[in-house]
C-alpha positions as CSV (number, residue, x, y, z in Angstrom):
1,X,84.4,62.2,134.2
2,X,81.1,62.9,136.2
3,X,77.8,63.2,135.0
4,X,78.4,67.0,134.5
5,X,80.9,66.5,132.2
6,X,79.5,64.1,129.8
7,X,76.4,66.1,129.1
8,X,78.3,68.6,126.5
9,X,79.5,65.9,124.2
10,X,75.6,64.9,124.1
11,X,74.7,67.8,123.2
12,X,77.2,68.1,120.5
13,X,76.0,64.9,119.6
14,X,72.6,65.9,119.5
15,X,73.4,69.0,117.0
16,X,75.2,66.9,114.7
17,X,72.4,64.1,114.1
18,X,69.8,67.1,115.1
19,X,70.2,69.7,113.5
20,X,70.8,72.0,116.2
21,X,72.2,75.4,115.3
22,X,74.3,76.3,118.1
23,X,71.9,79.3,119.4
24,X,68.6,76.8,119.3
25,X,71.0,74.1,121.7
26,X,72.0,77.0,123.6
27,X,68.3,78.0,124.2
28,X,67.2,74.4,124.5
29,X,69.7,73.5,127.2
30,X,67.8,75.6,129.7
31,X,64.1,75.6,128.5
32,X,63.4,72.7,126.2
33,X,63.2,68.6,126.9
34,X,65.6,67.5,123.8
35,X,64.0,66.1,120.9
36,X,65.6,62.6,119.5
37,X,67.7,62.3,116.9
38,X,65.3,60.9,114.3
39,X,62.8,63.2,115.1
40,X,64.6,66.1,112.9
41,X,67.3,63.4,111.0
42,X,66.0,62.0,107.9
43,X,63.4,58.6,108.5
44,X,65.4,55.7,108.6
45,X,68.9,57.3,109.5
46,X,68.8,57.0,113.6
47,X,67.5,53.5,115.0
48,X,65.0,53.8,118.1
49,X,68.3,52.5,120.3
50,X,70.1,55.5,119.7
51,X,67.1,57.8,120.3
52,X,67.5,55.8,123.8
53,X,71.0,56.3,124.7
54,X,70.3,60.5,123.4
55,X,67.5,61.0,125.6
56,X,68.8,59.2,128.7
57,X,72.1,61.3,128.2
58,X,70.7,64.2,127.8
59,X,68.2,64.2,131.2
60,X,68.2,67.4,133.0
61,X,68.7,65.8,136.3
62,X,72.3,64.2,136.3
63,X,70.8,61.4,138.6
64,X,69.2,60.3,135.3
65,X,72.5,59.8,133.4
66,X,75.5,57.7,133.3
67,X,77.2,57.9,136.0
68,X,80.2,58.2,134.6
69,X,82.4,57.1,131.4
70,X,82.5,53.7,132.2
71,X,78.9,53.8,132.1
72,X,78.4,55.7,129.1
73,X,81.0,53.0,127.5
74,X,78.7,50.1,128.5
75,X,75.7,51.6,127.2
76,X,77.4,51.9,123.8
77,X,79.1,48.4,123.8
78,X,75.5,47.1,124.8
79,X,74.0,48.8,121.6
80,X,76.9,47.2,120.0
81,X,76.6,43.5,121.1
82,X,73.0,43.8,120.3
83,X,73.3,44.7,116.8
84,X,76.2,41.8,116.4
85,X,73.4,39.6,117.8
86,X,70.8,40.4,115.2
87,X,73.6,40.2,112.7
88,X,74.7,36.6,113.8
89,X,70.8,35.6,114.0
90,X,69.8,34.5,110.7
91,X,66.5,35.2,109.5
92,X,64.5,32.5,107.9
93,X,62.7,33.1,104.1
94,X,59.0,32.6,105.6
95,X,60.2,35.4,108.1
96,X,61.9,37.7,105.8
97,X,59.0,37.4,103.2
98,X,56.2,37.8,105.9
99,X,58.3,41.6,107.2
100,X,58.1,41.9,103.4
101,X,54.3,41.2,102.9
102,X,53.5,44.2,106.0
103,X,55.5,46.6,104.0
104,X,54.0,46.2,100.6
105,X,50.5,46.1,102.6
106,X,51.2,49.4,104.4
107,X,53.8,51.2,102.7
108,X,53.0,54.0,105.7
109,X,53.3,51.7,108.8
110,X,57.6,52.3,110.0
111,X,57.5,50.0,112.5
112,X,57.3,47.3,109.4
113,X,59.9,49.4,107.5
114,X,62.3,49.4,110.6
115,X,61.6,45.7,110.6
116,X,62.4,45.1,107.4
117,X,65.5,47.2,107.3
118,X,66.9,45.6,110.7
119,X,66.7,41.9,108.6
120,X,70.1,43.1,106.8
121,X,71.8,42.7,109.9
122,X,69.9,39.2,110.1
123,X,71.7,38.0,107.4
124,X,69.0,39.0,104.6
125,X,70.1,39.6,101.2
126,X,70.3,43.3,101.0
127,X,69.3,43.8,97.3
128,X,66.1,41.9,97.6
129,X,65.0,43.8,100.9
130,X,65.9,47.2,99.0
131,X,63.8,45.8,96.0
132,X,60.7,45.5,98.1
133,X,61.7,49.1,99.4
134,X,61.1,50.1,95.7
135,X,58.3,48.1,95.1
136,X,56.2,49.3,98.3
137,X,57.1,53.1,96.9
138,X,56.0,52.1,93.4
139,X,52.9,51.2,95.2
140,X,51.9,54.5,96.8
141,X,49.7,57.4,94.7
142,X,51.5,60.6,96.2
143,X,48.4,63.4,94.4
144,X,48.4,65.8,97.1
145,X,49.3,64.1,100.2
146,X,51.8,65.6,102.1
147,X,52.2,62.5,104.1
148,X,52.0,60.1,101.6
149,X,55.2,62.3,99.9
150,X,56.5,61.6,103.0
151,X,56.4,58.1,103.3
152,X,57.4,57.6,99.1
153,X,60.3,59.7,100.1
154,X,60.9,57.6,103.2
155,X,60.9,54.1,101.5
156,X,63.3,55.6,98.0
157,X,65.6,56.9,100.8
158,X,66.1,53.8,102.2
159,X,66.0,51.7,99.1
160,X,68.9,53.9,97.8
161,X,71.0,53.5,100.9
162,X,70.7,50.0,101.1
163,X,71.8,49.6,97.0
164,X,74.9,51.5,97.8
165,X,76.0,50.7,100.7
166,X,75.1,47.3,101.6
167,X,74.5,45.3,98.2
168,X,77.2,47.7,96.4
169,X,74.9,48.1,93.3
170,X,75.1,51.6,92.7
171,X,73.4,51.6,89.4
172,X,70.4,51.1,91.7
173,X,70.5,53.3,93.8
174,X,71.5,56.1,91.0
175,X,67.8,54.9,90.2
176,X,66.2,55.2,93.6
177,X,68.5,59.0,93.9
178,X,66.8,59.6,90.4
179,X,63.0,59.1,91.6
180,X,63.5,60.9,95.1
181,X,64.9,63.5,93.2
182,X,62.1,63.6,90.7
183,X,59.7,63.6,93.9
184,X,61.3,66.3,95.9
185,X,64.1,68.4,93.3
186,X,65.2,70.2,96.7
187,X,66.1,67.4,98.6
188,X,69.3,68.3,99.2
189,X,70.5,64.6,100.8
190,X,68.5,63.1,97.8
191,X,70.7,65.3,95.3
192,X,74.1,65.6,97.3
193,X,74.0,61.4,97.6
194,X,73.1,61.4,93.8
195,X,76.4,63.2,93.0
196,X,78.0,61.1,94.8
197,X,77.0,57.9,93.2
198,X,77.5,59.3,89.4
199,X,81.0,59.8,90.8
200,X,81.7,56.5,91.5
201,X,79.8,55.7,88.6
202,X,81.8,57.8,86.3
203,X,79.0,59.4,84.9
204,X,80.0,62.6,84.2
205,X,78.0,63.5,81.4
206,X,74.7,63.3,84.1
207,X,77.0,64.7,87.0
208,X,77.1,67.6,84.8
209,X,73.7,68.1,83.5
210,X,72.8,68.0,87.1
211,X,75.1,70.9,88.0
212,X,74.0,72.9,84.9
213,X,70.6,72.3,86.9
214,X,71.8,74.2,89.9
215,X,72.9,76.9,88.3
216,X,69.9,77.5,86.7
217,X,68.1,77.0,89.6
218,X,70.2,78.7,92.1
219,X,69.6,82.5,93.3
220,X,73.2,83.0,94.8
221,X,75.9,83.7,92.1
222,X,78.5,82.1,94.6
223,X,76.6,78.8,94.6
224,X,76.6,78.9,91.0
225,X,80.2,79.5,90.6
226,X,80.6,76.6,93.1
227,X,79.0,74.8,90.7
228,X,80.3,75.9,87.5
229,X,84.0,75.4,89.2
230,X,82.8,72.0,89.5
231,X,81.9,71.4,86.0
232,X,85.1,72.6,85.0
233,X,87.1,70.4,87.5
234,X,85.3,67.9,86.0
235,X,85.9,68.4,82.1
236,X,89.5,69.0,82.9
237,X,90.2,66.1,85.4
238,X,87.4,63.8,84.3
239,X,86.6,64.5,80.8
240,X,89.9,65.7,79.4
241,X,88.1,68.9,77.7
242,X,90.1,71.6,78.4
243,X,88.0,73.6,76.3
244,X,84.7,72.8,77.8
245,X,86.7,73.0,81.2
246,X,87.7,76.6,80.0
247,X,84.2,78.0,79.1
248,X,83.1,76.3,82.8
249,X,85.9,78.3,85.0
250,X,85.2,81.3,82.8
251,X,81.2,81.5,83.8
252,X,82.2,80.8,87.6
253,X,84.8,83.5,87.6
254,X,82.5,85.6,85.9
255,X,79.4,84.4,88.6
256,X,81.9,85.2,91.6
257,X,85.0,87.0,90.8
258,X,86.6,86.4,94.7
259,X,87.2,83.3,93.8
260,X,90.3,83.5,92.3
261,X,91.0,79.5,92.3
262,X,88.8,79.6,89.0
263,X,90.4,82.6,87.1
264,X,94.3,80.6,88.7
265,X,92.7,77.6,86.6
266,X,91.4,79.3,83.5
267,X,95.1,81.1,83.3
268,X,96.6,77.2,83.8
269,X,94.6,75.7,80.6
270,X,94.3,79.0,78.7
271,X,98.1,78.9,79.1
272,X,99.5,81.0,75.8
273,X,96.9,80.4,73.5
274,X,95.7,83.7,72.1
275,X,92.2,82.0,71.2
276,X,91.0,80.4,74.0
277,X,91.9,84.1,75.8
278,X,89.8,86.1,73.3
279,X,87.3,83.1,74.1
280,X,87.4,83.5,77.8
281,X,87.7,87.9,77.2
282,X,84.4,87.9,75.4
283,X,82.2,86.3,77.8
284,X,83.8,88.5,80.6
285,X,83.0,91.4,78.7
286,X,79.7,90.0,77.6
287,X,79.4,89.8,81.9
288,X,80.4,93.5,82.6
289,X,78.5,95.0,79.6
290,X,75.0,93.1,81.8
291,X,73.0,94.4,84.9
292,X,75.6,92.7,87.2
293,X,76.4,94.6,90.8
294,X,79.3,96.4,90.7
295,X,80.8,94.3,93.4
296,X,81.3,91.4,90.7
297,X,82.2,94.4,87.6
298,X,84.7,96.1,89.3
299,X,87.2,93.0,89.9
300,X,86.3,90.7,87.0
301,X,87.1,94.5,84.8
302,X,90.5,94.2,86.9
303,X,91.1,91.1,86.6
304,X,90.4,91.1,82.2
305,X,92.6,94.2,82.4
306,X,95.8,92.6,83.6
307,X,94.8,89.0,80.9
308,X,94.5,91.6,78.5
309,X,97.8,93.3,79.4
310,X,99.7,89.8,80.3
311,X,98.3,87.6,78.0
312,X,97.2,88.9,74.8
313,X,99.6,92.1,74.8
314,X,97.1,94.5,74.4
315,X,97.3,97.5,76.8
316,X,94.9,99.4,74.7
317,X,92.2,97.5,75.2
318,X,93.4,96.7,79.0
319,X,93.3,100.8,79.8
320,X,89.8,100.9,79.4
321,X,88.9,98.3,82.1
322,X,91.0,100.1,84.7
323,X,89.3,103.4,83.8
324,X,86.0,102.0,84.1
325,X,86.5,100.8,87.4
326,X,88.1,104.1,88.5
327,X,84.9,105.9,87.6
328,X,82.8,104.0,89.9
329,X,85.8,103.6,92.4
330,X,88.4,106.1,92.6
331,X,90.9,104.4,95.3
332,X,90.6,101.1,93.8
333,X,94.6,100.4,94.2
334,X,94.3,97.2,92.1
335,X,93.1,99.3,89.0
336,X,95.6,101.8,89.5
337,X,98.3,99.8,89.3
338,X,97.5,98.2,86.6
339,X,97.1,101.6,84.6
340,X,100.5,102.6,86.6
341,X,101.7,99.8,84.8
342,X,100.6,100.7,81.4
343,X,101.9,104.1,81.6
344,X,105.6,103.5,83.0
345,X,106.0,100.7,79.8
346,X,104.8,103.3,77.7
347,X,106.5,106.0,79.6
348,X,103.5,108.5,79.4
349,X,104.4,110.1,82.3
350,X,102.2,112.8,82.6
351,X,99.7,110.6,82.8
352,X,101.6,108.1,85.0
353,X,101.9,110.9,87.5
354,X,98.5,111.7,87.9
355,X,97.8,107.7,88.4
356,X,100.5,107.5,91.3
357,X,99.5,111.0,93.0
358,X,95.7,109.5,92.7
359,X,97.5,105.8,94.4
360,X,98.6,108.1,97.0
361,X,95.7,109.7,98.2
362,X,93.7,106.5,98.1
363,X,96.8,104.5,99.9
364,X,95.8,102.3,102.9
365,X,98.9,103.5,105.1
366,X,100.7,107.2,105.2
367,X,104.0,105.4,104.3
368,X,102.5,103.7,101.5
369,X,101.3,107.3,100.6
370,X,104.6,109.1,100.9
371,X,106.4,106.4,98.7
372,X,103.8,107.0,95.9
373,X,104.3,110.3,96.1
374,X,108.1,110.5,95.8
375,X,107.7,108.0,92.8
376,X,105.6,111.0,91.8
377,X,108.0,113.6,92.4
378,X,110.7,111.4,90.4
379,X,109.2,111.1,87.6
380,X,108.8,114.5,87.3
381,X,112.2,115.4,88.1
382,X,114.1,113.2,85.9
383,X,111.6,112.6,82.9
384,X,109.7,115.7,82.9
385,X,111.9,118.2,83.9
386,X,109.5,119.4,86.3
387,X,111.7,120.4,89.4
388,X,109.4,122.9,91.1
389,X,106.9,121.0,91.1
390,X,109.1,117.7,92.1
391,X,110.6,119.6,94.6
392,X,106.7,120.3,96.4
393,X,106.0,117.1,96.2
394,X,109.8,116.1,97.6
395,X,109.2,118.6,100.4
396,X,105.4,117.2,101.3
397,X,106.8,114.3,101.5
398,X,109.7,114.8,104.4
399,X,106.8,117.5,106.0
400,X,105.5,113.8,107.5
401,X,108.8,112.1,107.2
402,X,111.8,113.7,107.4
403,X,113.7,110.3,107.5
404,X,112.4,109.4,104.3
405,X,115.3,108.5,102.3
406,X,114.7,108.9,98.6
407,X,112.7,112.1,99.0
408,X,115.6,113.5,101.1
409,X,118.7,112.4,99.2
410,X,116.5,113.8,95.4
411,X,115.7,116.7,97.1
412,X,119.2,117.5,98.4
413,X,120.2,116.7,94.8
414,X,117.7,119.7,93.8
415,X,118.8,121.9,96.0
416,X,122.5,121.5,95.0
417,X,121.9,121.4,91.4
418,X,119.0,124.5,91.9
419,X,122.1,126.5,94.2
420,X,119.1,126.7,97.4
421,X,121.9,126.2,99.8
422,X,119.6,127.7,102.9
423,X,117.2,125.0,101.6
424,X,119.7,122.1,101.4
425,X,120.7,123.2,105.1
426,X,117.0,122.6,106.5
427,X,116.2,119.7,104.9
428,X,120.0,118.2,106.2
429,X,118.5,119.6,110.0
430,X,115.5,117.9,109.8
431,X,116.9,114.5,108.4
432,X,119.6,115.1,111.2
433,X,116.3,115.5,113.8
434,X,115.3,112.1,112.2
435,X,118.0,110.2,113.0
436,X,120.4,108.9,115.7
437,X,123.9,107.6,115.9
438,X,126.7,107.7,113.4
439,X,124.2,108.7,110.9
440,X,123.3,111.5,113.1
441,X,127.0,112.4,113.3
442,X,127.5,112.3,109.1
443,X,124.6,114.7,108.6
444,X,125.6,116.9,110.9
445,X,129.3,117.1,109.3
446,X,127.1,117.5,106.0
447,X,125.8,120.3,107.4
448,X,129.4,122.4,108.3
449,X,130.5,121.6,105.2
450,X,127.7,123.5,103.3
451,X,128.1,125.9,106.0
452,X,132.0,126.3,105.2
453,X,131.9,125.2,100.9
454,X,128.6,127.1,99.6
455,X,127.1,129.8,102.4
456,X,131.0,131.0,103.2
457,X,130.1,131.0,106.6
458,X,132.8,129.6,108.4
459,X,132.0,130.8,112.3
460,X,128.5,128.4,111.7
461,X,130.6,125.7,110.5
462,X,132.8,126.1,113.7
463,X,129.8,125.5,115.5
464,X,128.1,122.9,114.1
465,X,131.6,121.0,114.1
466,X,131.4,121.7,118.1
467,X,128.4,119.8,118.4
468,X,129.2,117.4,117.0
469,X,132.2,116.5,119.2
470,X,130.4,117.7,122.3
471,X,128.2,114.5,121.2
472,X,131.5,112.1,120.2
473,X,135.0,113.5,121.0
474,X,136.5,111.1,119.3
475,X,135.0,112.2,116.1
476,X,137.4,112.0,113.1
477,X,135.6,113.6,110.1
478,X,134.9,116.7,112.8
479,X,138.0,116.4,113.8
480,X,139.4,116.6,110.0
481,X,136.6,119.3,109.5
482,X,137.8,121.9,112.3
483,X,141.6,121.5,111.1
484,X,140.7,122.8,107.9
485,X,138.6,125.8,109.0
486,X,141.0,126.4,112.1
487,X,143.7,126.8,109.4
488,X,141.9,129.1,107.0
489,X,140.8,131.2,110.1
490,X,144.0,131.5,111.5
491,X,142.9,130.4,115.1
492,X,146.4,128.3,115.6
493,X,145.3,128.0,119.4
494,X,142.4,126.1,118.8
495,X,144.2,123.9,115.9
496,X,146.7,123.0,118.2
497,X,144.1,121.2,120.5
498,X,142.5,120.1,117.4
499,X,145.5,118.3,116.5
500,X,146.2,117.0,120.1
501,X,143.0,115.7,119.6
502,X,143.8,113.8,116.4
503,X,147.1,112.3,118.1
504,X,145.2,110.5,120.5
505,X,143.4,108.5,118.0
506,X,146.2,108.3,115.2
507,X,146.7,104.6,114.2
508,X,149.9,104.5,112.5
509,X,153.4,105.9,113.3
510,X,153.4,107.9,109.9
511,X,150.4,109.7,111.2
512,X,151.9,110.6,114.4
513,X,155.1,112.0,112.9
514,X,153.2,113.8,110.5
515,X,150.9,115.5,113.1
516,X,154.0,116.2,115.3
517,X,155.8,117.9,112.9
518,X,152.1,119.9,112.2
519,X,152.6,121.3,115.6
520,X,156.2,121.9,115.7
521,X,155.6,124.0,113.1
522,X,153.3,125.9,114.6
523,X,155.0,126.6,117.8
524,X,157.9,127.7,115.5
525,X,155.9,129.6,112.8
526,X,152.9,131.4,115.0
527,X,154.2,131.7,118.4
528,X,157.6,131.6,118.3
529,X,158.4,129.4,120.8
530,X,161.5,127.3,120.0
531,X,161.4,125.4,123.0
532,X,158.1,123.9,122.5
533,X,158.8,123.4,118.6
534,X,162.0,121.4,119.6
535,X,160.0,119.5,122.2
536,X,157.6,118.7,119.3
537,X,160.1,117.2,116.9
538,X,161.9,115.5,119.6
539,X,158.1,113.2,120.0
């Protein structure tokens, strides 16, 4: 690629080992020369070779950089062949002990500490260079220096690194983590590194008085449930202390309720046992009952409702913790289930009404709203006895969808059983408006037949029959519908197409002969016309 193209990944580079928040490279890609790496990354982390390669990649005139990938490749491989060189080049005692002398004389001067550092890769033992790290520390009176902190800081951080990562002692360089720590408590590095080594260390014991330190320390209540989550990882994983490991999850739930991976792990160890849940139920309530925001309240409340529902069986003492969250939140769905819950297993419907009409008008989504309610209307139709007040709700709920299923066939059933025949026939027209097809068809049938059965209004039924088969000729049920009626009527015309009709679409031979000898008859009986009767049995 061109020069162009590799000045992104340098800058990327740059806010890596930088620093950079993404607004501050933006900003500094037009106005600001770029700082090197080590000038913001902690002392000792980027040598002055990489500093080289940053700044010469980063020039503002492309002329200045690589001229291309093969370039930018021979710059690194040159930075690599000359740290093999210094590795390969073995540096003698007299040498090593003089770079060792300028330390301890000037703790401050880092052209001494590079030097010193660099005679790893010279074959010096790396234990006894991070020893005289340590001991050029030891050697500096921090008071109230700022620059001397500094340059303690500087020489424990290097000391540390070189225990773990080059002479593989990490007991020393717990030590060295230890006195930085001590030095600067908010040295994040320092105390993230520190973690690390009691890790590997397997000292979990510290690991944990160090995290109890955080907490107490912390002003965020997710960082502190971060790091009681952590203690209880570690009791449980570590430790084998489920009960420790319990008490842990329980305080970061109870710190930051959204994180539901500690209450998932409190359920996993409190598993069945009835103690460890009144255990983990008093310090939530102990929580809800303090000045906490109701942010945290609300879903730790919900969340001790449903253990105390699911775990310990008690939905008296659950019921309490939904309704104190539905004081302060009304629509808070999660609570309301949970007391929709309670009342269905108890079946105190009244109140489980209420709860579902309340769901509804709190329900994210109309259709979530209308199924509430015709759980509503249900309840008070077949457990209450309530059917005026089931049919409102019924009817409210086809109002905004008349293809609702369940609120149309209950309130169809109302109507029936209530005699509201005029009612029964508007609710089948809107359900009929609803749909499309064969359903469309079936409803409309539905319709006639209330029409002929209950209103004893046979010229409607006619014509709500007609429409149908002005829709689908071939229509059996209408077909079937308008024989009937024809015949009651006595319009034998119009049943003699009707069963014309039906001959076209007969299946079987025993239908045919039975329809034929239909008209015969009528030919014979009605009109008295022999001719066309005998023509009919003749078919």
């Amino acid at each position: 690629p061109p020069r162009s193209t590799l000045f992104p990944y340098t800058t990327l580079f740059r806010s890596v080992f930088g620093g950079a928040t993404a607004i501050h490279a933006a900003i500094g890609h037009l106005t600001e020369a770029a700082p090197v790496p080590s000038s913001v990354a902690p002392r000792g982390w980027i040598t002055k070779e990489i500093d080289e390669w940053v700044r010469t990649m980063l020039e503002k005139d492309p002329e200045k950089r690589p001229k291309n990938a093969g370039a930018l490749l021979e710059a690194l491989e040159t930075m690599g062949r000359s740290a093999v060189a210094k590795k390969e080049s073995k540096i003698s005692d007299a040498d090593l002990d003089k770079r060792i002398e300028a330390l301890v004389a000037d703790p401050s001067d880092e052209d001494a500490a590079v030097a010193l550092e660099a005679a790893v890769e010279e074959g010096a033992d790396a234990a006894r260079i991070g020893e005289a790290f340590s001991m050029a520390a030891d050697g500096i009176e921090v008071g109230d220096d700022k620059a001397q902190r500094e340059t303690k800081k500087s020489l424990l951080f290097r000391a540390a690194r070189l225990f773990e990562y080059q002479a593989k002692n990490l007991e020393k360089a717990e030590q060295m983590y230890v006195w930085l720590v001590d030095l600067d408590p908010a040295h994040d590095i320092a105390l993230t590194a520190l973690e690390d080594v009691r890790k590997q260390l397997g000292k979990y014991e510290e690991l944990i008085e160090m995290l109890l330190t955080r907490t107490e320390k912390s002003e965020s209540s997710s960082e502190r449930s971060r790091a009681y989550a952590e203690i209880g990882r570690l009791y449980a994983s570590e430790l084998d202390d489920a009960e420790q490991a319990i008490v842990a999850y329980t305080q970061a739930f109870c710190e930051d309720p959204s994180q539901t991976s500690s209450a998932d792990e409190i359920e996993r160890l409190a598993g069945s046992s009835a103690e460890r849940w009144n255990d983990v139920l008093a310090t939530s309530a102990q929580t809800v009952t303090s000045d906490v925001p109701q942010e945290i309240k609300n879903p730790l409340l919900t969340r001790m409702g449903r253990w105390y529902t699911d775990k310990l069986s008690r939905p008296d003492l659950a019921l309490p913790c939904y309704q104190t969250v539905i004081a302060s939140d009304p629509a808070n769905d999660a609570a309301l289930d949970g007391m929709t819950q309670i009342y269905r297993k108890a079946q105190q419907w009244p109140e489980l009404v209420m709860v579902l009409a309340r769901r509804a008008d709190g329900a994210v989504t109309p259709a979530r709203a209308r199924d509430l309610r015709a759980e509503a209307a249900e309840i008070l139709e077949m457990q209450l006895s309530d059917t005026g007040r089931a049919r409102d709700l019924y009817e409210q709920v086809l109002a905004q969808d008349p293809g609702h299923e369940k609120a149309s066939e209950a309130l169809a059933r109302i109507y029936e059983r209530t005699g509201d025949f005029a009612g029964f026939v508007k609710l089948l027209e809107r359900r009929a408006e609803a749909l499309r097809g064969e359903e469309r068809l079936k409803v409309l049938c539905r319709i006639a037949d209330v029409y002929e059965d209950h209103l004893k209004d046979e010229a409607e039924a006619v014509r709500r029959l007609d429409v149908v088969l002005s829709e689908d000729p071939k229509n059996l049920d209408a077909l079937r519908s308008l024989d009937r009626l024809y015949s009651k009527m006595g319009l034998f015309q119009d049943l003699l197409e009707n069963l014309h009709g039906q001959l076209a679409l007969a299946a079987t031979p025993r239908q045919k002969i039975t329809l034929w000898e239909r008209i015969a008859g009528i030919h014979d009986e009605e009109f008295l016309n022999h001719q066309k009767a005998a023509e009919a049995w003749e078919q």
